[in-house]
C-alpha positions in Angstrom: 160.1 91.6 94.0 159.2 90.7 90.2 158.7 86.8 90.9 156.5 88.5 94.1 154.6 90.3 91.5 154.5 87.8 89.2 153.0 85.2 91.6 150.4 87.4 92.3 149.4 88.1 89.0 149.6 84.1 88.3 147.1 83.8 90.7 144.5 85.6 88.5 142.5 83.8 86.3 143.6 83.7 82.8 147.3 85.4 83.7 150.1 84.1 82.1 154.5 85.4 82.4 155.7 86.1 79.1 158.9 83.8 78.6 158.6 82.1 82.2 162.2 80.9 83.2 164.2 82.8 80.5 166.7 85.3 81.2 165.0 88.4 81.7 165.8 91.7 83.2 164.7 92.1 87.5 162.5 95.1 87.3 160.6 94.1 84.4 157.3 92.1 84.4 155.2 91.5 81.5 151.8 89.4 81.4 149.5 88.2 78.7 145.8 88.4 79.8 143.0 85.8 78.5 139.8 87.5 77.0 140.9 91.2 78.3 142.5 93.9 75.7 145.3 96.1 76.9 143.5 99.6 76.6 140.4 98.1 78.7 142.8 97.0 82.0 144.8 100.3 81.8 142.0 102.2 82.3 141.2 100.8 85.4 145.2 100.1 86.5 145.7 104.2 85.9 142.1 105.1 87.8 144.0 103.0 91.0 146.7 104.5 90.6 149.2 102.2 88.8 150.9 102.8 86.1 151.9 100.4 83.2 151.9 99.6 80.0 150.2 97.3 77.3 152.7 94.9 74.9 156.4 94.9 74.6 158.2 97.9 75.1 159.7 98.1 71.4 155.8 98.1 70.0 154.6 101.2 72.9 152.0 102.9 71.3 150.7 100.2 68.6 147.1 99.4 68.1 147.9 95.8 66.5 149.3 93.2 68.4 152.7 93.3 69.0 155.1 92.1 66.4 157.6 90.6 69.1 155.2 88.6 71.0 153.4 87.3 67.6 156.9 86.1 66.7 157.4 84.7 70.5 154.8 82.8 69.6 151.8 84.2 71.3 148.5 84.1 69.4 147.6 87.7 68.5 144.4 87.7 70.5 145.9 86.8 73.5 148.9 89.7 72.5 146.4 92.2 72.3 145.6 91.4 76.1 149.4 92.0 77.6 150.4 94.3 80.4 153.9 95.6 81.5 154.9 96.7 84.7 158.1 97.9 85.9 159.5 97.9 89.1 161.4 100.6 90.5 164.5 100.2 93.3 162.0 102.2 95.5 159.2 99.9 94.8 157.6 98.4 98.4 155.7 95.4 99.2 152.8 97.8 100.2 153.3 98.7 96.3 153.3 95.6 94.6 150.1 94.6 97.3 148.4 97.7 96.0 148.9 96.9 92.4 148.0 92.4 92.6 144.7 94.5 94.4 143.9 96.8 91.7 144.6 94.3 88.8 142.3 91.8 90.5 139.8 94.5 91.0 139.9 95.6 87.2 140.0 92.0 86.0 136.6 91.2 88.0 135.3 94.3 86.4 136.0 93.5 83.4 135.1 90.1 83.2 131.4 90.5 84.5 
């Protein structure tokens, strides 16, 4: 169900999966987003409905970039523009259909 999510994401303009092909945990997705800030997309993710997060977990909370994904290598502009999402074992198709929808939604929105 992640790589389901993640695909979908992929598929939006200016998406990229944080550490691609390393070992990472099932249930756990996390995106950096070209030219949007965290804050701006959760708005729109929590007005659809969706919950998530901006940055890596261990940085919740901070208004700088995050530490981690500086020192991962990920230029702090682009940091300030990541997304988390965490699936649940309860989560459906019909949810990851409704969230790929909303993030599009937000990311047109925001890009116009």
């Amino acid at each position: 169900r992640r790589d389901r999510l993640e695909s979908g994401l992929m598929a939006l303009s200016g998406v990229t999966v944080t550490a691609q092909g390393a070992p990472r945990l099932a249930g756990h997705c996390h995106v950096t987003i070209e030219g949007v800030r965290s804050e701006e997309i959760l708005v729109l993710l929590d007005r659809a409905g969706i919950c998530a997060a901006a940055g890596a977990a261990c940085a919740s909370g901070a208004p700088q970039a995050s530490h981690v994904l500086v020192a991962m290598g990920i230029d702090e502009r682009r940091a300030r523009g990541s997304l988390r999402l965490t699936l649940a074992p309860s989560t459906t198709d019909a949810d990851i259909d409704a969230a790929l929808l909303a993030a599009e939604s937000a990311l047109n929105h925001l890009r116009r």
